[in-house]
N, C-alpha and C positions, 0 to 999 in steps of 0.2 A: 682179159688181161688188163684192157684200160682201168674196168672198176676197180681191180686191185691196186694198182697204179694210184687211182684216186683214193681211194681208203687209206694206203700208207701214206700221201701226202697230208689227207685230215688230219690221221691221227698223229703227226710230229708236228701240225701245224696246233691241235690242242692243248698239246704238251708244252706246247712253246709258249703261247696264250695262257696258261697256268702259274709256267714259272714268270712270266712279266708281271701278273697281279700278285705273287710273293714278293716279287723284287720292287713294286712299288709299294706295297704295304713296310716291308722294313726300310725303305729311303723313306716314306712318312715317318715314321715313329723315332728314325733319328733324327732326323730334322726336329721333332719336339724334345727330342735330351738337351741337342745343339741351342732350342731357344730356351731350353729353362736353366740353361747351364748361363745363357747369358743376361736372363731375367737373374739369378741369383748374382752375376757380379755389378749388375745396374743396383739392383735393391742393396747389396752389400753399399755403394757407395753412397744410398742417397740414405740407409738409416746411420753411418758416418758422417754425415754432412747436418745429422737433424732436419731432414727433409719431414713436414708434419706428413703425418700420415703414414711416415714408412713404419714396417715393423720385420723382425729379423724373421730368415725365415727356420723357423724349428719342425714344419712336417708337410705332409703333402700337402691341405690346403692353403697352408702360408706361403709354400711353393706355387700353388695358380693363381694366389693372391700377386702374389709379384708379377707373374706373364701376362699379368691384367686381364687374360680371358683363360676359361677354361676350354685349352683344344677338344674340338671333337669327339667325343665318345671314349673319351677320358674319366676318370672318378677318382677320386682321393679318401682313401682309409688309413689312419694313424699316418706313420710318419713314407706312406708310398702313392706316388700318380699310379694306375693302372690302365691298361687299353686291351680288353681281348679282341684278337685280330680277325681276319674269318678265316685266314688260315688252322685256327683253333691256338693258335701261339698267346700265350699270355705277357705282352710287354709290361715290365716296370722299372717306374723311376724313382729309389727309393733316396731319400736325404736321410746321408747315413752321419752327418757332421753337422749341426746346427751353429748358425752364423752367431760368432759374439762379435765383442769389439774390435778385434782385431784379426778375424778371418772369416772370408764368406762362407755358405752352407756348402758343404760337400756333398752331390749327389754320385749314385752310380747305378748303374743299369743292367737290367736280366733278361737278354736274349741272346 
């Protein structure tokens, strides 16, 4: 009866350990929307101001060009960041509105 006892506490105790490494995999990957959403309104204002060096941003790597680093296991193709998760989820950040003069890049996200 104990082993029983202890097998069912394993096994809700792995399930539990499971869903924790899901739920910090998607609070990671927001948290990089969160900073490119706010690298896009930083860069919105410094290619505004004629800041050298800035440039608008039109696709995904103009997109990590502004976050000044590319996050972690991140990659950029045409106009989307991408991250596959190890849950097998595929996140992306695609810039679906490129910055002109008078509005930052619009990004939005698929998970």
């Amino acid at each position: 009866m104990v082993i029983v006892v202890v097998g069912l506490l394993a096994g809700v105790a792995v399930l539990k350990f499971v869903d924790l490494g899901q739920e910090a995999e998607r609070s990671s990957v927001d948290g990089v929307f969160a900073a490119a959403q706010s690298a896009s309104g930083i860069n919105f204002a410094a290619v505004r101001s004629g800041r050298a060096g800035a440039t608008p941003i039109i696709d995904g790597s103009t997109l990590i060009a502004a976050m000044e680093s590319r996050p972690h296991g991140w990659n950029d193709s045409g106009n989307v960041m991408s991250f596959q998760g190890k849950s097998g989820t595929l996140y992306a950040i695609a810039v679906t509105g490129v910055e002109d003069e008078t509005s930052k890049a619009t990004l939005t996200k698929s998970w």
